[in-house]
N, CA and C atoms as an extended XYZ file, in Angstrom:
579
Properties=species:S:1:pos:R:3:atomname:S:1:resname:S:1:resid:I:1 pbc="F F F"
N        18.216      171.541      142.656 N   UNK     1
C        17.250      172.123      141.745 CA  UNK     1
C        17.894      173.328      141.078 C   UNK     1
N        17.335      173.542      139.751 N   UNK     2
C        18.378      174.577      139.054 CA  UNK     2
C        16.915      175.711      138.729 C   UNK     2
N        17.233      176.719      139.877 N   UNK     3
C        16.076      177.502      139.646 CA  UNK     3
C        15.943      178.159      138.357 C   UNK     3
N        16.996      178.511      137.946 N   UNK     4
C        16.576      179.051      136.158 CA  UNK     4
C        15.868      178.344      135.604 C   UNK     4
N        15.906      176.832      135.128 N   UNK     5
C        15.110      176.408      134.499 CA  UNK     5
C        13.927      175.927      135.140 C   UNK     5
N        13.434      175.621      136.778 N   UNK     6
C        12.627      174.986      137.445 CA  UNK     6
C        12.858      173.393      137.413 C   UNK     6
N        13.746      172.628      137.086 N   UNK     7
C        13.741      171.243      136.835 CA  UNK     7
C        14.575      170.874      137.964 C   UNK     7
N        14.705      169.558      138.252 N   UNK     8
C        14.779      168.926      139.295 CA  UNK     8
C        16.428      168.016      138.807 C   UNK     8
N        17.575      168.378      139.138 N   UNK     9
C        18.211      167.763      138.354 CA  UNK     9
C        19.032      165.906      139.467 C   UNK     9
N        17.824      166.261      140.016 N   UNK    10
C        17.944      164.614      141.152 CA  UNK    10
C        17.046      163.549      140.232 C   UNK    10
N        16.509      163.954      138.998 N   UNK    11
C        15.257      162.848      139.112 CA  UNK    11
C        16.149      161.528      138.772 C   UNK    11
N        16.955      160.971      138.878 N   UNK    12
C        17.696      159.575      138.920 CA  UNK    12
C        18.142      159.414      139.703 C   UNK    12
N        17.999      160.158      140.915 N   UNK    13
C        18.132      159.779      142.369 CA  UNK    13
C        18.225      158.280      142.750 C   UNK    13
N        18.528      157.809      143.664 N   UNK    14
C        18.938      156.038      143.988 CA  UNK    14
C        19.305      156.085      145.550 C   UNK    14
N        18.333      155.836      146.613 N   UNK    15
C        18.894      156.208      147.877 CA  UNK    15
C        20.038      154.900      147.936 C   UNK    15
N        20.502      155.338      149.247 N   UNK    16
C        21.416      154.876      149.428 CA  UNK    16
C        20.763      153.456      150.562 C   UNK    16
N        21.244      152.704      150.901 N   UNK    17
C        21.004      151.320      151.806 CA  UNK    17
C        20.476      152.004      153.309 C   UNK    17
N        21.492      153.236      153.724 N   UNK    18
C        21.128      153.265      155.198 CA  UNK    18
C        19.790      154.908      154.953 C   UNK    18
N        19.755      155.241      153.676 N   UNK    19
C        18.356      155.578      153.434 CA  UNK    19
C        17.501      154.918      153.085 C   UNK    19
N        17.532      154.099      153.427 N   UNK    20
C        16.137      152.839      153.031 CA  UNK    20
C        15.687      152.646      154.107 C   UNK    20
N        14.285      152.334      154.078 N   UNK    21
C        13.677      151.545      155.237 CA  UNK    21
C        13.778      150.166      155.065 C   UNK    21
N        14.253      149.313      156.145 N   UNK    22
C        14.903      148.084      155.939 CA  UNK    22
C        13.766      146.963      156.407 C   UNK    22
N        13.446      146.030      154.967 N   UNK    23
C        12.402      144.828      155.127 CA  UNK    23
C        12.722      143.874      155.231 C   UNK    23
N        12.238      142.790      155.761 N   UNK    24
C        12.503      141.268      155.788 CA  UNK    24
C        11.286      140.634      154.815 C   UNK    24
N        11.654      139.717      153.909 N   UNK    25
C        10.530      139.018      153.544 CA  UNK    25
C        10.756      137.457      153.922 C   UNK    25
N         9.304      137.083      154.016 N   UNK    26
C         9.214      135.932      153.611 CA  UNK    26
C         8.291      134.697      152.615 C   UNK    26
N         8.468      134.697      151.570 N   UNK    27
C         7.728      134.221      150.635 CA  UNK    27
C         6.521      133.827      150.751 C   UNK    27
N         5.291      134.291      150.056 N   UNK    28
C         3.913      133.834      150.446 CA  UNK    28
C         3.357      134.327      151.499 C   UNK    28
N         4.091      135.098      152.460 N   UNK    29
C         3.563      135.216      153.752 CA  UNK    29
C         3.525      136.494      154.186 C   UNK    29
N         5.041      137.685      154.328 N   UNK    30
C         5.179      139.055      154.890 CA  UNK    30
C         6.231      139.257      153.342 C   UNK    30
N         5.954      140.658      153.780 N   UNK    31
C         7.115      141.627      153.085 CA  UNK    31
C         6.925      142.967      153.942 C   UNK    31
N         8.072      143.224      154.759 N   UNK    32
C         8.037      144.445      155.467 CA  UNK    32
C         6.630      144.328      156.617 C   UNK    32
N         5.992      145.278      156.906 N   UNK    33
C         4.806      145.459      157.788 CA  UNK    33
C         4.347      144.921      156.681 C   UNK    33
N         4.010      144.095      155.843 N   UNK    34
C         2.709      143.614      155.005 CA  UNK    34
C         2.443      142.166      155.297 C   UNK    34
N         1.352      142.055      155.268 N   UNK    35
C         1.028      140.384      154.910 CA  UNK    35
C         0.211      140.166      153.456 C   UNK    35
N         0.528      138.968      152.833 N   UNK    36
C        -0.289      138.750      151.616 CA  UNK    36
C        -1.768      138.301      152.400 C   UNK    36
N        -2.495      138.905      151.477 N   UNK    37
C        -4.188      138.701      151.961 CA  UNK    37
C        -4.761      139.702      152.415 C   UNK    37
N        -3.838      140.636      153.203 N   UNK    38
C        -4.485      141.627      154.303 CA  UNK    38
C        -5.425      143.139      153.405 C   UNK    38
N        -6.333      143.453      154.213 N   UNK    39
C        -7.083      144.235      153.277 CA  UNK    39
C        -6.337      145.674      152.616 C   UNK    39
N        -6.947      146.700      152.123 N   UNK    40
C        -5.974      147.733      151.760 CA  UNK    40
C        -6.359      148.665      152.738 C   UNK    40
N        -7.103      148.743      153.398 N   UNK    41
C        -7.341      149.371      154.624 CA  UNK    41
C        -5.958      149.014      155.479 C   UNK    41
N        -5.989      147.894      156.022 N   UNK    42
C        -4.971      147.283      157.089 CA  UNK    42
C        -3.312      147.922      156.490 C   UNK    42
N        -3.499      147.843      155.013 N   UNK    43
C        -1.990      147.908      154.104 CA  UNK    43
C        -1.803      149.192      154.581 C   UNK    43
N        -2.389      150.076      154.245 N   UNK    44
C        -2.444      151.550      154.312 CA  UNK    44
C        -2.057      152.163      155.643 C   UNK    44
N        -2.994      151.305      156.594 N   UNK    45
C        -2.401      151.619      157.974 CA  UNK    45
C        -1.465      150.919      158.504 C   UNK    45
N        -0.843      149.713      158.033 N   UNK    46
C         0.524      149.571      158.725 CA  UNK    46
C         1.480      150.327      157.661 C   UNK    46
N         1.661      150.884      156.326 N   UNK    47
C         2.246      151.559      156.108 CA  UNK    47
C         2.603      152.939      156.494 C   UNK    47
N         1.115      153.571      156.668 N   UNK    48
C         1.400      155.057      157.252 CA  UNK    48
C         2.148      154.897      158.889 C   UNK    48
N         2.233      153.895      159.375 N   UNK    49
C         2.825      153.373      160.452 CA  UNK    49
C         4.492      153.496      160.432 C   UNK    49
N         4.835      153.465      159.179 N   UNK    50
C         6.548      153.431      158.988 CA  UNK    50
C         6.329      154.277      157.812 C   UNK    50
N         5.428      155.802      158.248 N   UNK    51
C         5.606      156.869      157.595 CA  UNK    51
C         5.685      157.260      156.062 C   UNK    51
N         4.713      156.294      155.426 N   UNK    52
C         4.371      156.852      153.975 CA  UNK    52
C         2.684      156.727      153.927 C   UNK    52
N         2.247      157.730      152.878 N   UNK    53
C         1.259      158.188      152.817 CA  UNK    53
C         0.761      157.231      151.094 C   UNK    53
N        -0.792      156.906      151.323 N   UNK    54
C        -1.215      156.427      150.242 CA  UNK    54
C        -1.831      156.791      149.019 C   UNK    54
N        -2.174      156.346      147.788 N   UNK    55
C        -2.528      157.265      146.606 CA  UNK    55
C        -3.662      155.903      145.974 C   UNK    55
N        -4.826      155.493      146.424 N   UNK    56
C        -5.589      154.648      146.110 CA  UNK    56
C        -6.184      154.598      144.819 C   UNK    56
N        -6.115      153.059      143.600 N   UNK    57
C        -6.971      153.784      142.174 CA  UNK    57
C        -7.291      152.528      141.969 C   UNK    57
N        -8.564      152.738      141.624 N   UNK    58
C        -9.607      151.189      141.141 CA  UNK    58
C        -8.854      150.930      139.857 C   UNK    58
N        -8.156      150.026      139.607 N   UNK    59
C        -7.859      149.627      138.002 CA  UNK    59
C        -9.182      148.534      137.579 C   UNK    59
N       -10.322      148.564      137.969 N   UNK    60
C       -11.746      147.525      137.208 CA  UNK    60
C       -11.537      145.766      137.362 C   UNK    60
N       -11.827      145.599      136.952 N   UNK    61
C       -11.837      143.965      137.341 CA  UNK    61
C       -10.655      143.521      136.729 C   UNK    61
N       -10.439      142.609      137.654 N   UNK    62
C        -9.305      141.800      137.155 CA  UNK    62
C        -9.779      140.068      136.764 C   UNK    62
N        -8.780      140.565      135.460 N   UNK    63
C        -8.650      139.460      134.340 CA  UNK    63
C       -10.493      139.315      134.204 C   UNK    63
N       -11.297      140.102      133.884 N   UNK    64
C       -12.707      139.788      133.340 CA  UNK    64
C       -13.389      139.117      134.421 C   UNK    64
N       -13.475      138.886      135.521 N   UNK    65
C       -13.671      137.871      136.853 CA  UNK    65
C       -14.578      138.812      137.602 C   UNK    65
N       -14.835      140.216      137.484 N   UNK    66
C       -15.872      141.059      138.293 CA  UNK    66
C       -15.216      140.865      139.494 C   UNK    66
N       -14.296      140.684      139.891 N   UNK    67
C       -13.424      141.122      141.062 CA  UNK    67
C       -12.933      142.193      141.038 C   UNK    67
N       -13.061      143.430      141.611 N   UNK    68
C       -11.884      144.699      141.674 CA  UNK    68
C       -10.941      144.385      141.814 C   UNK    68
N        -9.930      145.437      141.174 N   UNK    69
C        -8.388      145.321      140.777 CA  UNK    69
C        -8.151      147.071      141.591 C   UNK    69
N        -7.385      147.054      142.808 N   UNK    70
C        -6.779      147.891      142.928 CA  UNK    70
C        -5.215      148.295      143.312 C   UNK    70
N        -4.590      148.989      142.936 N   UNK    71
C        -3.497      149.622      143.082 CA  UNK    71
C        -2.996      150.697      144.162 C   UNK    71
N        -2.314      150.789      145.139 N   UNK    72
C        -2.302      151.388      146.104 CA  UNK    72
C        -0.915      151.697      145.789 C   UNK    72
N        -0.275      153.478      145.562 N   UNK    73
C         1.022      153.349      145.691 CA  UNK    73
C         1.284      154.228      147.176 C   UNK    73
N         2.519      153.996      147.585 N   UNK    74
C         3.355      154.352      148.514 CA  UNK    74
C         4.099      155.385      148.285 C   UNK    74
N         3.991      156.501      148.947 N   UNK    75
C         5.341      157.581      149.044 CA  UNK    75
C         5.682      157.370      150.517 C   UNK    75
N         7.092      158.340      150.397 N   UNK    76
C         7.726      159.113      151.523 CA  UNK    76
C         7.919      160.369      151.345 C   UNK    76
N         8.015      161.175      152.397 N   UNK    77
C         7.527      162.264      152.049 CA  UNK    77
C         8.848      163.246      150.874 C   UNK    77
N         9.965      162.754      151.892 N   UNK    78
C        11.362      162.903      150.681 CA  UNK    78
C        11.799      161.876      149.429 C   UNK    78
N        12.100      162.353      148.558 N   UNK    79
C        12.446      163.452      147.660 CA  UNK    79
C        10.517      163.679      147.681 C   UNK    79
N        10.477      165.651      147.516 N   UNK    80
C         9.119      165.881      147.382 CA  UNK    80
C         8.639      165.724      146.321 C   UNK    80
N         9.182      165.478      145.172 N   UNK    81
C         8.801      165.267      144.009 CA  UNK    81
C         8.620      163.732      143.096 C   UNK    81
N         8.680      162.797      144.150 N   UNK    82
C         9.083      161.192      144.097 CA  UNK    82
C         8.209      160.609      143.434 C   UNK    82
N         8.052      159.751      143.082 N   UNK    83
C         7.569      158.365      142.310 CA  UNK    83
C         7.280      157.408      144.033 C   UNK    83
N         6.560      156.720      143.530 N   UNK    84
C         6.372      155.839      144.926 CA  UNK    84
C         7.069      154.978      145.213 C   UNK    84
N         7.647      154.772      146.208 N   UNK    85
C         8.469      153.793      146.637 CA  UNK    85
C         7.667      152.301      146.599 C   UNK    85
N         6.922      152.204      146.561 N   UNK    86
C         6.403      150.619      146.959 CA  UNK    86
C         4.741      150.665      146.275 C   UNK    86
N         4.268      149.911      145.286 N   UNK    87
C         3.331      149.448      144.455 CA  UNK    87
C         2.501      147.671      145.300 C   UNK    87
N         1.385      148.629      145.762 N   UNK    88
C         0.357      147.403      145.955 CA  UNK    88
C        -0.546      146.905      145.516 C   UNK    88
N        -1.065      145.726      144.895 N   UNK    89
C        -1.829      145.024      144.803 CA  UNK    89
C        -2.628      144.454      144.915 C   UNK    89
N        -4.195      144.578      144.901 N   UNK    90
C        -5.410      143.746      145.988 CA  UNK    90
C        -6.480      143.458      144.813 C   UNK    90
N        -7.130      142.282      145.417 N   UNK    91
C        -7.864      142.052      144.169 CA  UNK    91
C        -9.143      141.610      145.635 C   UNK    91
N       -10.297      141.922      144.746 N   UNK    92
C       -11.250      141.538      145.880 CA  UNK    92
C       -11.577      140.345      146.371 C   UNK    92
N       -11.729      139.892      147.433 N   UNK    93
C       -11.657      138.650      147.844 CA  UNK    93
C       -10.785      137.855      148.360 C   UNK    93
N        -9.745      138.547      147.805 N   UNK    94
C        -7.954      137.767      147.876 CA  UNK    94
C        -7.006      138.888      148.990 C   UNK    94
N        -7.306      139.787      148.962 N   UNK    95
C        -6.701      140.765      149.639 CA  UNK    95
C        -5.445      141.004      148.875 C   UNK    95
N        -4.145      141.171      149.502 N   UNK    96
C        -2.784      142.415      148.954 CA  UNK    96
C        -2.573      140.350      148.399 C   UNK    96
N        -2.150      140.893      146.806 N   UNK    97
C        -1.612      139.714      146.068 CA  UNK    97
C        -0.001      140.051      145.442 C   UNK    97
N         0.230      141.155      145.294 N   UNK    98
C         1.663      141.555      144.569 CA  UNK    98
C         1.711      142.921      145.590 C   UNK    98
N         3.518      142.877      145.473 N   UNK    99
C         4.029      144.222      146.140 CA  UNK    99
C         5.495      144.705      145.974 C   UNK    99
N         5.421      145.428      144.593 N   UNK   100
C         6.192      146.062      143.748 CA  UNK   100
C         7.204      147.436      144.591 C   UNK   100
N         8.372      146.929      144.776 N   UNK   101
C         9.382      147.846      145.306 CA  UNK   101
C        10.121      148.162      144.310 C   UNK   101
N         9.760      149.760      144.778 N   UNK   102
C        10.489      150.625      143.357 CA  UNK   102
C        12.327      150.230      143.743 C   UNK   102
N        13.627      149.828      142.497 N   UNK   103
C        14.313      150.148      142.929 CA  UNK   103
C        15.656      150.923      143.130 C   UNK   103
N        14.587      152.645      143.009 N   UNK   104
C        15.613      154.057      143.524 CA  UNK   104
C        15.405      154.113      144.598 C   UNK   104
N        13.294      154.292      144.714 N   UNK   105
C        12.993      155.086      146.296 CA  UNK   105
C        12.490      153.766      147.118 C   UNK   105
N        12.505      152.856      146.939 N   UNK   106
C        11.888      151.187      147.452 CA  UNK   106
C        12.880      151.382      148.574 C   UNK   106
N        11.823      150.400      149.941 N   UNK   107
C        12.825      149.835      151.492 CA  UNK   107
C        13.756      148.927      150.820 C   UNK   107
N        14.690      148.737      151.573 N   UNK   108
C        16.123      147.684      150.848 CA  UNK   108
C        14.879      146.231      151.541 C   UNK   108
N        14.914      145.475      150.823 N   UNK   109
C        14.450      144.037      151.072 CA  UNK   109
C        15.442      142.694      150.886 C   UNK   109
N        15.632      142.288      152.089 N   UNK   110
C        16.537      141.325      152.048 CA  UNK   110
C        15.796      139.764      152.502 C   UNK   110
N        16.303      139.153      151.640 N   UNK   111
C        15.906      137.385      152.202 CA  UNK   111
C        17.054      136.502      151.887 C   UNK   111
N        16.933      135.733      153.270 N   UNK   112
C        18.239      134.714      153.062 CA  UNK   112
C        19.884      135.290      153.310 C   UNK   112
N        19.615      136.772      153.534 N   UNK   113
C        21.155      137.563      153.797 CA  UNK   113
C        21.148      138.365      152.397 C   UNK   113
N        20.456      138.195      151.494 N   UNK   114
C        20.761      138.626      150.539 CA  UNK   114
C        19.802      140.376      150.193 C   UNK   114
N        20.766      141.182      149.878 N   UNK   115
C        19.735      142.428      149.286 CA  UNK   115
C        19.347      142.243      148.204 C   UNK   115
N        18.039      142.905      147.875 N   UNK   116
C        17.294      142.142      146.594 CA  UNK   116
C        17.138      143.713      146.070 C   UNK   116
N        17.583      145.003      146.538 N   UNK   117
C        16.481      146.151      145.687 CA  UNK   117
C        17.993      147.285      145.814 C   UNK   117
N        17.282      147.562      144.845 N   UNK   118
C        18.691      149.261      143.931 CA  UNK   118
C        19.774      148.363      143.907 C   UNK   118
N        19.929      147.482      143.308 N   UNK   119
C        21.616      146.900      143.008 CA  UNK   119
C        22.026      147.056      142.069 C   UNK   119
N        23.008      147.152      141.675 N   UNK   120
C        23.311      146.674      139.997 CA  UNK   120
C        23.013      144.934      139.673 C   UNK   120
N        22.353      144.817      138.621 N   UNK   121
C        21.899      143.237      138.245 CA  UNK   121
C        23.099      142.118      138.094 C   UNK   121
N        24.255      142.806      137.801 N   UNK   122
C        25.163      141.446      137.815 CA  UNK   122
C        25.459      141.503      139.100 C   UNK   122
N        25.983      142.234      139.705 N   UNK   123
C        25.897      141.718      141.255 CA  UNK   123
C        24.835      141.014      141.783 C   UNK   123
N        23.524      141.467      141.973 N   UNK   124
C        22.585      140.401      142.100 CA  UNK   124
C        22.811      139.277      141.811 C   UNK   124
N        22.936      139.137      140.780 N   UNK   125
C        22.818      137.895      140.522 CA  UNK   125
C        24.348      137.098      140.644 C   UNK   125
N        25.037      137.455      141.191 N   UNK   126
C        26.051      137.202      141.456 CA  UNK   126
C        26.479      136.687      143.344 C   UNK   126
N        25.453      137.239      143.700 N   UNK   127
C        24.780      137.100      145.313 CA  UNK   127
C        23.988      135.406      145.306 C   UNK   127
N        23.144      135.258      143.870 N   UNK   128
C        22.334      134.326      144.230 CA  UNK   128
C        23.009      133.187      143.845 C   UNK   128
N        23.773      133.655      143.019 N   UNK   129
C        24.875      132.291      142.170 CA  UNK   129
C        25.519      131.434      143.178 C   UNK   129
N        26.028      132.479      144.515 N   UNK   130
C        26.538      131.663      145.500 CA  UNK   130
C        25.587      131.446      146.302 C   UNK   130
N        24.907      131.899      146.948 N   UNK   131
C        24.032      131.633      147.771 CA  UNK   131
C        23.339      129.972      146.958 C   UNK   131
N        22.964      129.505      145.788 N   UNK   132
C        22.684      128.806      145.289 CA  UNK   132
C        23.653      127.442      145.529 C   UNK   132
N        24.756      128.024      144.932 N   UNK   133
C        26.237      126.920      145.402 CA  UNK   133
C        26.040      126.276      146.573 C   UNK   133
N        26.314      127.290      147.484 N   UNK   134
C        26.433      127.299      149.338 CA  UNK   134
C        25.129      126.412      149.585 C   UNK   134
N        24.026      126.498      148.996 N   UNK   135
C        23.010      126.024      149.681 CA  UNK   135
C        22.222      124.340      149.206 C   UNK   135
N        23.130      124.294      147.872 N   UNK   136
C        22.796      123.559      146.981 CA  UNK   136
C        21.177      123.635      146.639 C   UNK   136
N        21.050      124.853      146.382 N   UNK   137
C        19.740      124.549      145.424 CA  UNK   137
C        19.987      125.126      144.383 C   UNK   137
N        18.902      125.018      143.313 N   UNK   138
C        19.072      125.315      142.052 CA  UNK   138
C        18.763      126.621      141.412 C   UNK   138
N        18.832      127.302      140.444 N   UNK   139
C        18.737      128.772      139.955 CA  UNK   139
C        17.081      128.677      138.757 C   UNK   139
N        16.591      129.374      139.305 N   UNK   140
C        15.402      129.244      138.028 CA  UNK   140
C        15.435      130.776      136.926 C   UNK   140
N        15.065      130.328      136.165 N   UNK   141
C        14.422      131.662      135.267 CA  UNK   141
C        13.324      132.357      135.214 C   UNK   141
N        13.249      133.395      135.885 N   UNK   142
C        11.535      133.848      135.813 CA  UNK   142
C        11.292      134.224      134.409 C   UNK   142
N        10.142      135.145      134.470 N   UNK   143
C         9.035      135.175      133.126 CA  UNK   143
C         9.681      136.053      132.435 C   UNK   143
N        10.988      137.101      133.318 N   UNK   144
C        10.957      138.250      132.659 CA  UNK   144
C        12.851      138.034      132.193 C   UNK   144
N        13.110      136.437      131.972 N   UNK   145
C        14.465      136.123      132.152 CA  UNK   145
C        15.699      136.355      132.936 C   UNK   145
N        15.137      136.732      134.445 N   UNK   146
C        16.352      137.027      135.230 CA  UNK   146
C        16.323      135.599      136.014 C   UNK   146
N        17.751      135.567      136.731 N   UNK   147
C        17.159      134.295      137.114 CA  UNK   147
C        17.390      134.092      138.605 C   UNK   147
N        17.160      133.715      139.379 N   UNK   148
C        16.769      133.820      140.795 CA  UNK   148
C        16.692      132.826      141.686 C   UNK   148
N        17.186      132.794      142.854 N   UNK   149
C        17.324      131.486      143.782 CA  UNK   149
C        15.633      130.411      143.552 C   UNK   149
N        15.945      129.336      143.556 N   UNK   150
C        14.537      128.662      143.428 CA  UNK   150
C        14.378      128.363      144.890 C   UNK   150
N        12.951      129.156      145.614 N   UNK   151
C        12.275      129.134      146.474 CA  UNK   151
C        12.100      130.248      146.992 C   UNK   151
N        12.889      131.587      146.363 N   UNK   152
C        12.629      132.662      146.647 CA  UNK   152
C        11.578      133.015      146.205 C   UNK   152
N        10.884      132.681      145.212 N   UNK   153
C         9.439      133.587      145.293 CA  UNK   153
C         9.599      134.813      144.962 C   UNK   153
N        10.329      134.860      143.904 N   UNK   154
C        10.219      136.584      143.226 CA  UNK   154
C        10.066      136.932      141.829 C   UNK   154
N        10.018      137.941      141.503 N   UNK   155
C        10.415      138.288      139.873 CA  UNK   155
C        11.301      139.376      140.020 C   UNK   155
N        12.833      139.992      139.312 N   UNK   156
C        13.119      140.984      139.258 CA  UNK   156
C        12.839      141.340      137.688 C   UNK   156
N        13.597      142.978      138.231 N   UNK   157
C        14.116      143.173      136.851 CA  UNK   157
C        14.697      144.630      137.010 C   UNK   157
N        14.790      145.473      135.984 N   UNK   158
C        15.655      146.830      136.316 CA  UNK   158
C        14.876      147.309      135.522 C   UNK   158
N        15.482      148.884      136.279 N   UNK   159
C        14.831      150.082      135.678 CA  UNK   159
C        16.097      151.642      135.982 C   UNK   159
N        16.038      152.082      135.130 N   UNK   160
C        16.551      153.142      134.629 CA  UNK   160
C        17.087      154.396      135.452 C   UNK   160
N        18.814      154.129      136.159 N   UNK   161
C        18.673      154.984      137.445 CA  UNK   161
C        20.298      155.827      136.799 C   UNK   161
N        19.960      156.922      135.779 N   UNK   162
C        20.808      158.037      134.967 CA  UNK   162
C        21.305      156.659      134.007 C   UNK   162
N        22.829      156.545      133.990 N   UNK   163
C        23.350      155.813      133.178 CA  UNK   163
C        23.441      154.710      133.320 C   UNK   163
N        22.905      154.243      134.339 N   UNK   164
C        23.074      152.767      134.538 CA  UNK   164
C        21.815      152.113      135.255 C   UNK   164
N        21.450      150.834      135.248 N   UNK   165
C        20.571      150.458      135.886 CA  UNK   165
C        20.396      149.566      137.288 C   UNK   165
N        19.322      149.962      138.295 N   UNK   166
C        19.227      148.637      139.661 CA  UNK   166
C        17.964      147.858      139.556 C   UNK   166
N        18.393      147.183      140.627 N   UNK   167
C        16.879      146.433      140.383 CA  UNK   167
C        15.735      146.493      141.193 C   UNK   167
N        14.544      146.108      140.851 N   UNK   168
C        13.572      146.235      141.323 CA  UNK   168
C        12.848      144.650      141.312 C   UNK   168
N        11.770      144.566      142.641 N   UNK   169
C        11.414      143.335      142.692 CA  UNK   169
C        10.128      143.450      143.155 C   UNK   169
N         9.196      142.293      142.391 N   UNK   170
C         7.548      142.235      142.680 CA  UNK   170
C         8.090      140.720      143.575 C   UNK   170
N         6.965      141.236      144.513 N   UNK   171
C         6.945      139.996      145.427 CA  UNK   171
C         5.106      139.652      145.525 C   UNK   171
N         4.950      138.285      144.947 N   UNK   172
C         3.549      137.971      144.951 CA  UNK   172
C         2.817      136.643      145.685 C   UNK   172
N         1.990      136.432      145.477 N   UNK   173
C         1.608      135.164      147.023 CA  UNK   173
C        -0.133      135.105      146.279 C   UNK   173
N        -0.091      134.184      144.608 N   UNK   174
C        -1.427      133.734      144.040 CA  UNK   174
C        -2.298      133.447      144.664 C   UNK   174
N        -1.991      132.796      146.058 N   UNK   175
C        -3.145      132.003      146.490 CA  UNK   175
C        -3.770      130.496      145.792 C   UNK   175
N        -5.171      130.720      145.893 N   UNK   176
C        -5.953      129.685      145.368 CA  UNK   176
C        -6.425      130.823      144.290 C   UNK   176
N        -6.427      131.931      143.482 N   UNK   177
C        -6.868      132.746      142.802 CA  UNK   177
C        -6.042      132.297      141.800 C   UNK   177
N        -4.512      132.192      141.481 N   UNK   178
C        -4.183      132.397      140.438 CA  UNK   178
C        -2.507      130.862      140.241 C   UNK   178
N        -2.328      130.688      139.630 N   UNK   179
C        -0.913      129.567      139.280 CA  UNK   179
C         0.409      130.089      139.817 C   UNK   179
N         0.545      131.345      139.406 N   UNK   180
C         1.706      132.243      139.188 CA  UNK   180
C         1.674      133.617      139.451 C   UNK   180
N         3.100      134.163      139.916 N   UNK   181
C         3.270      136.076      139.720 CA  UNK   181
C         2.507      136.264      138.211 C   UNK   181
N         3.032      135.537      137.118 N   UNK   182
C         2.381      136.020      136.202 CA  UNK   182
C         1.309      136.185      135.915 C   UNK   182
N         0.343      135.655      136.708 N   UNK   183
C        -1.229      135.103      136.496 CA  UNK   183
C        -1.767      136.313      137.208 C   UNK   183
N        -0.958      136.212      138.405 N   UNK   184
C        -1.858      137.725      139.301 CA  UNK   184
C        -1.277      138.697      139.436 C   UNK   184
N        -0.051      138.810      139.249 N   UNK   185
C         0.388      140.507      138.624 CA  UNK   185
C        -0.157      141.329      137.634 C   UNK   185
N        -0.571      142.603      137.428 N   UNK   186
C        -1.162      143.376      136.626 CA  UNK   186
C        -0.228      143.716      135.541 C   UNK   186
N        -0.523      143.483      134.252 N   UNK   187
C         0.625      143.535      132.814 CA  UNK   187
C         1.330      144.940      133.611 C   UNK   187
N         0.801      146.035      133.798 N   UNK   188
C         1.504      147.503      134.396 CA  UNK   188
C         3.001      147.329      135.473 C   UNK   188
N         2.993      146.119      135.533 N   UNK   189
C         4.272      146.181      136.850 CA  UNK   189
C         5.473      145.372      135.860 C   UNK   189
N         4.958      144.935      134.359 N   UNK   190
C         6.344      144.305      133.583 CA  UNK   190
C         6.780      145.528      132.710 C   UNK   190
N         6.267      146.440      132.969 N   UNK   191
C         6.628      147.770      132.112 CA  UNK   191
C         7.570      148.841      133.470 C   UNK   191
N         7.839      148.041      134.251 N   UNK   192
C         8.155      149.210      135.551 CA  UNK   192
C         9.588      149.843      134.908 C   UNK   192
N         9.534      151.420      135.357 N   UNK   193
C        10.787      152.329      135.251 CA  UNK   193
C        11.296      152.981      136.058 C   UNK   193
């Protein structure tokens, strides 16, 4: 911090892997202490469980349906001046549907061996290219044109960490509510920075 001016000259901060809290996912089902479905009560308390605190906000019905739309973000308590590490999702009825890992202050999330969060994007995708080879399955394109092991169950994309960029990943689980991430993700998580 540069006390003359009061500004923070970390804000492009990017922890490092063994500063991360380290997740396992598995598609449709967990990400970290989460399950898709589970209420935001339950979210809240297995998060404050691995030590981040919550910031709860009604975003109104989702998609016109008179279902509540809420947003739950995640801190840690370091950096004190942070952005939330991890963006949740609940729609009423459906419980936690999307779960947006920031990726500067986001847990490292790995599936299949692979790290999915703060990378640089050609490496990423340079992880899945083989992993794809090796496994013989095929590469898809998500909505937001990155393209990604098919059966992983994700969307990435990047966001803005000083001069260069990592990535960040929504992990979602429609249910019987919706087709797609795109259907039940909130437009606010394709604008992420």
């Amino acid at each position: 911090m540069d006390d003359h001016w009061g500004v923070s000259t970390d804000y492009w901060v990017v922890l490092e892997d063994s500063e991360r809290d380290q997740w396992r996912y598995a598609p449709f089902q967990t990400i970290g202490p989460l399950d898709f479905g589970m209420s935001r009560e339950d979210a809240v308390a297995a998060m404050a469980g691995q030590g981040f605190t919550a910031k709860q906000h009604n975003m109104g019905s989702w998609h016109l349906t008179g279902r509540t739309e809420w947003r739950v973000e995640f801190f840690k308590p370091q950096p004190a001046w942070s952005r939330p590490a991890v963006k949740c999702y609940f729609v009423e009825g459906a419980g936690l549907t999307c779960v947006l890992v920031d990726g500067r202050l986001g847990p490292q999330v790995t599936h299949e061996g692979i790290r999915l969060i703060g990378r640089v994007p050609s490496e990423l995708l340079e992880d899945m290219e083989s992993y794809a080879d090796r496994h013989d399955v095929g590469l898809r394109s998500t909505g937001g044109g990155e393209l990604v092991v098919d059966g992983f169950e994700i969307e990435l994309g990047a966001q803005r960490a000083g001069d260069t960029v990592v990535t960040w990943a929504l992990f979602c689980n429609p249910g019987e509510i919706a087709g797609t991430s795109w259907d039940i993700a909130p437009a606010e998580v394709w604008h992420h920075w």
